[in-house]
C-alpha positions as a Python dict, from the first residue, in 0.01 Angstrom:
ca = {
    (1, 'X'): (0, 0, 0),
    (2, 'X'): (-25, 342, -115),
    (3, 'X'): (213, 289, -450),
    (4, 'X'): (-86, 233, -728),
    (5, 'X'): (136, 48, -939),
    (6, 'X'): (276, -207, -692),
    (7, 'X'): (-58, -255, -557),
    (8, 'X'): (-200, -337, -921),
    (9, 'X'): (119, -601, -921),
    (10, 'X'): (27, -760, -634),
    (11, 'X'): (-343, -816, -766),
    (12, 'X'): (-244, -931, -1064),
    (13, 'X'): (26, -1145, -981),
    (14, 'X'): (-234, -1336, -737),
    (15, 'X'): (-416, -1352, -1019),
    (16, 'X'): (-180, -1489, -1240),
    (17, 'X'): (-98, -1743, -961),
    (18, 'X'): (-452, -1833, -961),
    (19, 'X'): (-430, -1920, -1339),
    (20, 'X'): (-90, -2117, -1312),
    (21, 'X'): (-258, -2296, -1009),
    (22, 'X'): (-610, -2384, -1164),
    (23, 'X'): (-398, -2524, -1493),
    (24, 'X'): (-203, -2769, -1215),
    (25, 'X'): (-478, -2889, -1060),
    (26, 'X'): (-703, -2881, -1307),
    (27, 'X'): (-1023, -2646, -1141),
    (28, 'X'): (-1215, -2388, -1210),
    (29, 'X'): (-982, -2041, -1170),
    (30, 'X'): (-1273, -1851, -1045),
    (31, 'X'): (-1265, -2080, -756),
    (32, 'X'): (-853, -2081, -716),
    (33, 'X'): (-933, -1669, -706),
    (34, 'X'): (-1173, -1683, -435),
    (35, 'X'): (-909, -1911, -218),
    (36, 'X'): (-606, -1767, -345),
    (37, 'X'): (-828, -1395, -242),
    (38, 'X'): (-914, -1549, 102),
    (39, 'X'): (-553, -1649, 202),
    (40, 'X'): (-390, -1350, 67),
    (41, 'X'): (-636, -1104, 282),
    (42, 'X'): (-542, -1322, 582),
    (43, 'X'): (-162, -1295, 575),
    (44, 'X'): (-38, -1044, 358),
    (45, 'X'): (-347, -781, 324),
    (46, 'X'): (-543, -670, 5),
    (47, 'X'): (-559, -328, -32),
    (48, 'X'): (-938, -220, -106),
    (49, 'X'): (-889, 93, -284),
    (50, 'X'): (-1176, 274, -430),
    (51, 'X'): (-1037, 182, -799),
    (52, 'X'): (-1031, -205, -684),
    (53, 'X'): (-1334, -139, -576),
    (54, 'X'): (-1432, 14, -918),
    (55, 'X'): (-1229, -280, -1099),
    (56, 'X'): (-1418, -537, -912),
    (57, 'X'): (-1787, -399, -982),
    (58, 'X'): (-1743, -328, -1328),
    (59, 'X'): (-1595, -699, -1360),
    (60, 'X'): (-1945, -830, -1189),
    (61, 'X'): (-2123, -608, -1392),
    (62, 'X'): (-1970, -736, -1704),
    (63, 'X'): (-1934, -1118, -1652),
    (64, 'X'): (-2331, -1097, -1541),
    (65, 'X'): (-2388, -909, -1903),
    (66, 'X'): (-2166, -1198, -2055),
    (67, 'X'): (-2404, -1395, -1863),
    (68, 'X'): (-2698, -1256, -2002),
    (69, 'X'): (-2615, -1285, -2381),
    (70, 'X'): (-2570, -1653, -2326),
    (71, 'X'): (-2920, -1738, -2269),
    (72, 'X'): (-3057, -1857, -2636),
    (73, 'X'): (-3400, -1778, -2676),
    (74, 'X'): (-3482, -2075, -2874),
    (75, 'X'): (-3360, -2275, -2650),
    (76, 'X'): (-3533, -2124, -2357),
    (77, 'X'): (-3837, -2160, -2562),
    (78, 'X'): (-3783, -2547, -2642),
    (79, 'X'): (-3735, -2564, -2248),
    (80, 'X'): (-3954, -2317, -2103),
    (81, 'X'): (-4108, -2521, -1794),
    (82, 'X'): (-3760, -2684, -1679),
    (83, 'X'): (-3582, -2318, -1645),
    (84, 'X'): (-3903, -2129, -1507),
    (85, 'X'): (-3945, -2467, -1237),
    (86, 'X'): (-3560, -2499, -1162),
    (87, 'X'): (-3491, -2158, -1108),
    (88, 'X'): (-3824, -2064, -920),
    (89, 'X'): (-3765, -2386, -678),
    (90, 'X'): (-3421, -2270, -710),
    (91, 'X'): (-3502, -1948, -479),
    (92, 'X'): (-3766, -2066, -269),
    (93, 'X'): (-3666, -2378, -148),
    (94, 'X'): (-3335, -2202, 38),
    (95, 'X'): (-3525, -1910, 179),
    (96, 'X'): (-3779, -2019, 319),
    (97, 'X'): (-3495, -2296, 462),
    (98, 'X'): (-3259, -2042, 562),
    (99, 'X'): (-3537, -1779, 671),
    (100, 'X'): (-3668, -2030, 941),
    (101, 'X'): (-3318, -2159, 1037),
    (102, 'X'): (-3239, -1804, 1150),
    (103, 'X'): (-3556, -1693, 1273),
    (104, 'X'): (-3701, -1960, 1494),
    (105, 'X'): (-3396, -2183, 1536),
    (106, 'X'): (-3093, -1939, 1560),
    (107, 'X'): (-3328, -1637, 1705),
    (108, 'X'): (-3272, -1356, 1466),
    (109, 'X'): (-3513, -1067, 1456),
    (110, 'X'): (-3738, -1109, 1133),
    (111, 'X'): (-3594, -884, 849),
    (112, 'X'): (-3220, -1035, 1013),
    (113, 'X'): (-3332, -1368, 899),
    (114, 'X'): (-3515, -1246, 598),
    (115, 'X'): (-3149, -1119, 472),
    (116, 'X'): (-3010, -1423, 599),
    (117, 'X'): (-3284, -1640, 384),
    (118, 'X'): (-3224, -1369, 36),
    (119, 'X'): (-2858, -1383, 94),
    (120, 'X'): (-2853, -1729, 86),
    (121, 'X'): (-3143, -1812, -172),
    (122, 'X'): (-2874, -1726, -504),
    (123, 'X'): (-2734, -1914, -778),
    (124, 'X'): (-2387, -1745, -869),
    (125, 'X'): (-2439, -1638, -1238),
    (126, 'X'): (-2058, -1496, -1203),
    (127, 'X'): (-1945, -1903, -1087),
    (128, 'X'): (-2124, -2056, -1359),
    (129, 'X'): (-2081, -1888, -1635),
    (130, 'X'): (-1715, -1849, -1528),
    (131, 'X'): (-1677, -2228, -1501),
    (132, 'X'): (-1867, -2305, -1815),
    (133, 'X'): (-1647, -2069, -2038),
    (134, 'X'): (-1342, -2288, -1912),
    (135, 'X'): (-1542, -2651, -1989),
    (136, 'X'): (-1661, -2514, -2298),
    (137, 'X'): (-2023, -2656, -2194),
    (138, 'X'): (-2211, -2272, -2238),
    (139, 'X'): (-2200, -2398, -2596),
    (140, 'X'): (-2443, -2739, -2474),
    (141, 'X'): (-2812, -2716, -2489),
    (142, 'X'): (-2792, -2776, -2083),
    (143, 'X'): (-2523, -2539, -1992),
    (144, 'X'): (-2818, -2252, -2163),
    (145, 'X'): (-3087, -2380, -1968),
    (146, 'X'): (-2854, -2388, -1681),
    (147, 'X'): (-2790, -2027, -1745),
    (148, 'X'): (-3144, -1922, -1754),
    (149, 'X'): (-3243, -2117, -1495),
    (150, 'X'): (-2999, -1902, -1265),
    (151, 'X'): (-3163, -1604, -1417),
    (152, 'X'): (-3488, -1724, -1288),
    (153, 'X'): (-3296, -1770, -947),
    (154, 'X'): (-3133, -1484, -975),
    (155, 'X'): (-3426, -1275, -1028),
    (156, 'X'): (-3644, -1400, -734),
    (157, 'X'): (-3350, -1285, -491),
    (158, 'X'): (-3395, -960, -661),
    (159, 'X'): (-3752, -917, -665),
    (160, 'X'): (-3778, -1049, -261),
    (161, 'X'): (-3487, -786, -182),
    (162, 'X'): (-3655, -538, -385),
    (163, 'X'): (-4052, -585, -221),
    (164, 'X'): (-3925, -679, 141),
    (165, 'X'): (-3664, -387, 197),
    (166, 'X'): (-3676, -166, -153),
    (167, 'X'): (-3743, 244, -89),
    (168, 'X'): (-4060, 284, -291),
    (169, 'X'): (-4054, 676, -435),
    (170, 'X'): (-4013, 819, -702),
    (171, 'X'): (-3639, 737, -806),
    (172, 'X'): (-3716, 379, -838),
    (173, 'X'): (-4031, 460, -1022),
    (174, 'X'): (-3802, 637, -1290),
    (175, 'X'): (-3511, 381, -1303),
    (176, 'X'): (-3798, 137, -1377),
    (177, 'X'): (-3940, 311, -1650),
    (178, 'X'): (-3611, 387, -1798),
    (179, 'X'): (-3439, 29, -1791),
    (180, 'X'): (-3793, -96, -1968),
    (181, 'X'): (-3731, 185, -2258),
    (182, 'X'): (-3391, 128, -2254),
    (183, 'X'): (-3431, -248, -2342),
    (184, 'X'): (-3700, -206, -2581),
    (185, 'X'): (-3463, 42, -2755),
    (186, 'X'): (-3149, -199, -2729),
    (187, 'X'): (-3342, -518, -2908),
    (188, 'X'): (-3485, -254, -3212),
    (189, 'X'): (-3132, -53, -3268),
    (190, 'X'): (-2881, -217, -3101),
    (191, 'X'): (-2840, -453, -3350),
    (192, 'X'): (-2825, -171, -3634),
    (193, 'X'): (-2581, 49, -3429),
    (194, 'X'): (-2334, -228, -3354),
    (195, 'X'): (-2389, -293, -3747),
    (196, 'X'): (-2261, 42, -3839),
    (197, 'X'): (-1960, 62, -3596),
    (198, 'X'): (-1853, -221, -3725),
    (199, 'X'): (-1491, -412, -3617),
    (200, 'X'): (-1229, -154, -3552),
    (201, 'X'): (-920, -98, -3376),
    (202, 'X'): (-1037, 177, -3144),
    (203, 'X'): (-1344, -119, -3034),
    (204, 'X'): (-1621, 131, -3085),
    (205, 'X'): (-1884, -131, -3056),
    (206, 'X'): (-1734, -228, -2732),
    (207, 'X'): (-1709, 134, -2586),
    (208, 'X'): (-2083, 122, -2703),
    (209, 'X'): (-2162, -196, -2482),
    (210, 'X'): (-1980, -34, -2191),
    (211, 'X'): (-2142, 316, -2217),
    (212, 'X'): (-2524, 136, -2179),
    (213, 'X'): (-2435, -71, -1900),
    (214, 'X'): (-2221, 204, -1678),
    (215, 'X'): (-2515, 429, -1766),
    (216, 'X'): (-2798, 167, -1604),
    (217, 'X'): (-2559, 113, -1366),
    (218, 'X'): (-2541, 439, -1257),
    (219, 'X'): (-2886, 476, -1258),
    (220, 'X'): (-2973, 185, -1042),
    (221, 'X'): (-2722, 310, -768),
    (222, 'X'): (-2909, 637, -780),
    (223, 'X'): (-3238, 449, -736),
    (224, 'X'): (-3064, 242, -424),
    (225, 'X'): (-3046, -88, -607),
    (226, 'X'): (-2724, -265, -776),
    (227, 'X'): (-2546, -171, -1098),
    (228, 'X'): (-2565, -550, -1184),
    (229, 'X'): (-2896, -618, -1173),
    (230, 'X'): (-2981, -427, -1564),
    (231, 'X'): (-2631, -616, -1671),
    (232, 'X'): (-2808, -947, -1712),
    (233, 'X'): (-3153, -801, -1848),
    (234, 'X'): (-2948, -612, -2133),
    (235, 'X'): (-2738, -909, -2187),
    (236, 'X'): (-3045, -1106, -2260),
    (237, 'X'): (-3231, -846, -2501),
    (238, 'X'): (-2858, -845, -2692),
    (239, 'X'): (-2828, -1259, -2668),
    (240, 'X'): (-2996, -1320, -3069),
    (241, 'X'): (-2707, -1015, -3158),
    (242, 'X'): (-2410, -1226, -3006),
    (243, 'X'): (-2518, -1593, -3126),
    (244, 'X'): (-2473, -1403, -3476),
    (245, 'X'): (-2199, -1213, -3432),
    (246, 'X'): (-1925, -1425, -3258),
    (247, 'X'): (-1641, -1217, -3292),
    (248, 'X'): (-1804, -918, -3053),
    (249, 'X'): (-1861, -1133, -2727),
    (250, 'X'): (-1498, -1314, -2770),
    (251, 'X'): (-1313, -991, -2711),
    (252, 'X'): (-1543, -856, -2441),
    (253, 'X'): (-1470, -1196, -2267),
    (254, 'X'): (-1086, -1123, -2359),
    (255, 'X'): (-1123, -817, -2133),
    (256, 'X'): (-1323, -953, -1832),
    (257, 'X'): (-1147, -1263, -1792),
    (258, 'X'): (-812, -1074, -1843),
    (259, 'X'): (-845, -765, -1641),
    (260, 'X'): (-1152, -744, -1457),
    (261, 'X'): (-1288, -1085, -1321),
    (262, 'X'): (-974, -1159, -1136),
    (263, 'X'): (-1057, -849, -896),
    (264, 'X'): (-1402, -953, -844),
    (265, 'X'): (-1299, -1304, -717),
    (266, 'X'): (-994, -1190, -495),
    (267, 'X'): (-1204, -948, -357),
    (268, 'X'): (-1465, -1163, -253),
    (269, 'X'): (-1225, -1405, -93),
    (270, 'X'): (-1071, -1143, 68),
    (271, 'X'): (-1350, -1066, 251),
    (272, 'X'): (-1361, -1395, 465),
    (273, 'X'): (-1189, -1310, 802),
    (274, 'X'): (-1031, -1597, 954),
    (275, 'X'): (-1059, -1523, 1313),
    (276, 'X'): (-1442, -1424, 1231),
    (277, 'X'): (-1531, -1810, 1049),
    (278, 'X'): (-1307, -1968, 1290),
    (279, 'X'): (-1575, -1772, 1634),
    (280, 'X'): (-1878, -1881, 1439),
    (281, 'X'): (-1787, -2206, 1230),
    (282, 'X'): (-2009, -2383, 1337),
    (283, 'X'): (-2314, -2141, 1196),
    (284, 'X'): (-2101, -2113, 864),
    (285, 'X'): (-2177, -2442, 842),
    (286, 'X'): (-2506, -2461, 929),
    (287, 'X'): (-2631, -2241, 696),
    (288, 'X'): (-2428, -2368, 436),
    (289, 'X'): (-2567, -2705, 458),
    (290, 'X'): (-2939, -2581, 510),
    (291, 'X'): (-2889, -2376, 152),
    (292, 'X'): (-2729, -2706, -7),
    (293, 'X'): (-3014, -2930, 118),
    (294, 'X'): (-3305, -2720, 50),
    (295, 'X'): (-3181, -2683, -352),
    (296, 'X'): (-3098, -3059, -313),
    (297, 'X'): (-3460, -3122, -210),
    (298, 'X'): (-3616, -2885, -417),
    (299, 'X'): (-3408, -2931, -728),
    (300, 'X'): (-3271, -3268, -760),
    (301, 'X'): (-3631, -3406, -802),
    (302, 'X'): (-3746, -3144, -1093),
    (303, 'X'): (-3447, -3245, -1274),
    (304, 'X'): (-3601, -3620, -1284),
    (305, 'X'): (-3964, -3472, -1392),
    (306, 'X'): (-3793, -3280, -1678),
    (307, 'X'): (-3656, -3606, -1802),
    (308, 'X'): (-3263, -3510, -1715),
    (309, 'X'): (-3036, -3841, -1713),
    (310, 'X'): (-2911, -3860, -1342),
    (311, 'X'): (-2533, -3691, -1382),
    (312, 'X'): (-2683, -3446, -1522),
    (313, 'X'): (-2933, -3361, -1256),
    (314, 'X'): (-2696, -3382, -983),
    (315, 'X'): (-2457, -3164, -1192),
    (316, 'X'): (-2735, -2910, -1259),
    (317, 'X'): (-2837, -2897, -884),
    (318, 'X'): (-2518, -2873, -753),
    (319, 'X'): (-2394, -2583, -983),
    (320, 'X'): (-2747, -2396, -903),
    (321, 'X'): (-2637, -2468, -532),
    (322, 'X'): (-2363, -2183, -594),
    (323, 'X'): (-2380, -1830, -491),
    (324, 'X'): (-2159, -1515, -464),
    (325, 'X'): (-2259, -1210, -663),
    (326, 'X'): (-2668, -1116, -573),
    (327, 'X'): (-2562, -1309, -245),
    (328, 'X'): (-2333, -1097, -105),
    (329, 'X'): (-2451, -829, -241),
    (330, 'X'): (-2806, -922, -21),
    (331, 'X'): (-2564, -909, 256),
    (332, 'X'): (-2369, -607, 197),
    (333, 'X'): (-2753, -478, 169),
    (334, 'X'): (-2828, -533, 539),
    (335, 'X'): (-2514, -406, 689),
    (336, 'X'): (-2500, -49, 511),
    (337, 'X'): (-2866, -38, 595),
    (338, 'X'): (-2766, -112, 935),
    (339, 'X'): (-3021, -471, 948),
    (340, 'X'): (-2739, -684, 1050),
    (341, 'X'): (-2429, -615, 1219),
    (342, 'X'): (-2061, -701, 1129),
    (343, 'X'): (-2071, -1057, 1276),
    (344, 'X'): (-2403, -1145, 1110),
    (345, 'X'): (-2243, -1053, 773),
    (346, 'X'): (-1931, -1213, 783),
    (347, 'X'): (-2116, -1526, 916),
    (348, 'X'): (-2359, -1507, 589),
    (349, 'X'): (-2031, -1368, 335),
    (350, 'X'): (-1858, -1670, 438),
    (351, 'X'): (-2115, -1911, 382),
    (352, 'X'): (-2205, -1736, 28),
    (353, 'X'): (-1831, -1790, -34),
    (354, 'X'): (-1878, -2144, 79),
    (355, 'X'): (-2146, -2196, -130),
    (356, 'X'): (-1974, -2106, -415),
    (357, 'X'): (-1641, -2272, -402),
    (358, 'X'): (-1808, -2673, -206),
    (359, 'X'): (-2080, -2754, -476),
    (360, 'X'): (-1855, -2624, -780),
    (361, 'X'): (-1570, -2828, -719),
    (362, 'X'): (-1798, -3145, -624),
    (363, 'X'): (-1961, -3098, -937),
    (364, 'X'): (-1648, -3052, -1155),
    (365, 'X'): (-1462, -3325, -1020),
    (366, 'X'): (-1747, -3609, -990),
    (367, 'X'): (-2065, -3491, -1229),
    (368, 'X'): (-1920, -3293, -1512),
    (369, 'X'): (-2116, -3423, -1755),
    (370, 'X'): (-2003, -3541, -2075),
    (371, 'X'): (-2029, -3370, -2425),
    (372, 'X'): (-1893, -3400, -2769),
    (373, 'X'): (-1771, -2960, -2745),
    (374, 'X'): (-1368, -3008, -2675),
    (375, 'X'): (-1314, -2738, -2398),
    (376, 'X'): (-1158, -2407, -2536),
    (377, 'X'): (-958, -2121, -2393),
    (378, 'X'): (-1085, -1801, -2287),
    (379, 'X'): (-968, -1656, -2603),
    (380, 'X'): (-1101, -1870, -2823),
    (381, 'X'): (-1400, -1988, -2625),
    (382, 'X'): (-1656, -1832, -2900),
    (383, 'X'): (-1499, -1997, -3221),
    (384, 'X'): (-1879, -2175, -3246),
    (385, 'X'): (-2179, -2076, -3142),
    (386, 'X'): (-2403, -2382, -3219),
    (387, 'X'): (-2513, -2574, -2934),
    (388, 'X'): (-2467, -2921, -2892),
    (389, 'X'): (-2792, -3087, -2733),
    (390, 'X'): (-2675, -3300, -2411),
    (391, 'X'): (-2999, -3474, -2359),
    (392, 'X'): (-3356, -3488, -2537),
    (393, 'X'): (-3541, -3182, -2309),
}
């Protein structure tokens, strides 16, 4: 579709379809966007422009910042061992599963099926986060330590991408270097700067936000790693900013969740090929399950030594069970670095996919735990700030 504007209807019109369907059946939109993606680029076609492209990125980018401010230091402090332990587990249990699966049982060559074991070792920040906003449980004590956990995840997949398969010279050196100064310089004058913009019309404090993270993102592509990987670090350094100022993070959520997000979900269901899962379902599968049942086994248990009640626990290991973003963007790793082929990725984008959309919607329909915070709408998801404890940590 070469017409810019009918293509732009089409995308959001699935999107708005994804909406009208997630209100009717009562599920996470995120995950309507990822099916609602999937079927579309099966029948009718998604065109992948370089500006949906662009649309899609920046949305990853900024729900993973979102993300990021989230995490409450205090409360990561009051729960320091149960976030570090989930999250670490989180990663190693499924690659080291996954790794071996591939490697001795499927037969992959080694760094194959040590893409195959990093693709598959995630926790979807984007999922998460997405489906607390609609619950309303980021504002719990346990959705936070949820959150960081992922970032614990998150950041293992990164590092093991990073040491295993990461150019080592001197661009990385200096993207290093500069994200460290960067962040040190966001926590002492970000605050101060946001101050003195203050709340206008022309969203100067949001144009602000935006600069910093397409400028680290820019960076890190030049350095050959991911523009979302600084998102969630600055997001973090800026979290004490956004628990005091609640007005700031409720219109950059207006913006993602309204313009941007949708893309990034269609896209990545778009991306499934049906005649691709149907050749190799029964692989899908396989490492779908072995990712499920190594966080299962590594996870489920921790959540009993940290003294969660048991819906909890399965609700916490379940939603780390997700992945998408740092998952397929493992994948998309190997294939334009020419370590797996075309097959190999669609087999491992599928099962990220799968990953994200099975364990969500078991843990939405059966273990959403219960909390006194009445679920709010996008818009007016940030009305409080103060966390509700679920449990004693």
């Amino acid at each position: 579709m070469e017409n810019v504007w009918l293509a732009s209807a089409l995308w959001i019109g699935l999107a708005l379809v994804a909406s009208v369907v997630s209100i009717w059946v009562a599920i996470s939109v995120a995950l309507i966007e990822i099916v609602v993606g999937a079927v579309a680029g099966n029948t009718i076609g998604l065109p992948l422009a370089p500006w949906v492209n662009f649309l899609a990125g920046f949305g990853a980018i900024l729900l993973t910042f979102l993300a990021g401010a989230e995490i409450d230091p205090q409360v990561v402090r009051r729960n320091l061992w149960s976030s570090l332990g989930i999250g670490i587990i989180g990663f190693l249990a499924p690659y080291l599963g996954v790794f071996c699966f591939a490697r001795y049982v499927v037969g992959w060559p080694w760094d194959q099926a040590q893409i195959a074991g990093i693709s598959l070792s995630t926790t979807s920040v984007a999922v998460v986060y997405a489906v607390m906003i609609e619950t309303g449980f980021n504002r719990t004590e346990l959705g936070k330590i949820i959150l960081a956990a992922c970032f614990v995840n998150d950041l293992g997949t990164v590092l093991a991408l990073g040491l295993v398969f990461a150019k080592y010279d001197i661009k990385l050196a200096a993207f290093v270097v500069i994200t460290v100064i960067s962040l040190f310089l966001l926590a002492k004058f970000a605050p101060r700067v946001l101050a003195l913009l203050g709340e206008r019309m022309s969203e100067p404090q949001t144009k602000f936000l935006t600069l910093v993270l397409l400028l680290l993102g820019g960076l890190a592509s030049v350095a050959g790693s991911e523009a979302v990987l600084p998102a969630y670090l600055v997001g973090m350094v800026l979290a004490p900013t956004f628990l005091r100022d609640q007005e700031l993070p409720k219109r950059m959520r207006v913006v993602a969740f309204t313009l941007l997000t949708p893309f990034y979900f269609l896209k990545a269901g778009s991306l499934v090929e049906a005649k691709a899962v149907i050749a190799a379902g029964g692989l899908i599968l396989a490492f779908l399950a072995i990712k499920m049942v190594t966080k299962f086994v590594g996870i489920l248990p921790l959540t009993r030594l940290f003294s969660f009640v048991p819906r909890e626990g399965m609700y916490t290991t379940l939603l780390m069970s997700t992945g998408l973003t740092f998952g397929s963007i493992s994948a998309l790793f190997g294939l334009t670095n020419h370590i797996i082929d075309q097959q190999q990725y669609t087999i491992l984008v599928t099962a990220v996919i799968g990953s994200a959309v099975v364990p969500t919607l078991i843990a939405l329909r059966w273990f959403q735990p219960e909390f006194p915070v009445e679920p709010a709408p996008v818009q007016d998801c940030v009305t409080s700030m103060e966390a509700e404890p679920v449990r004693s940590a």
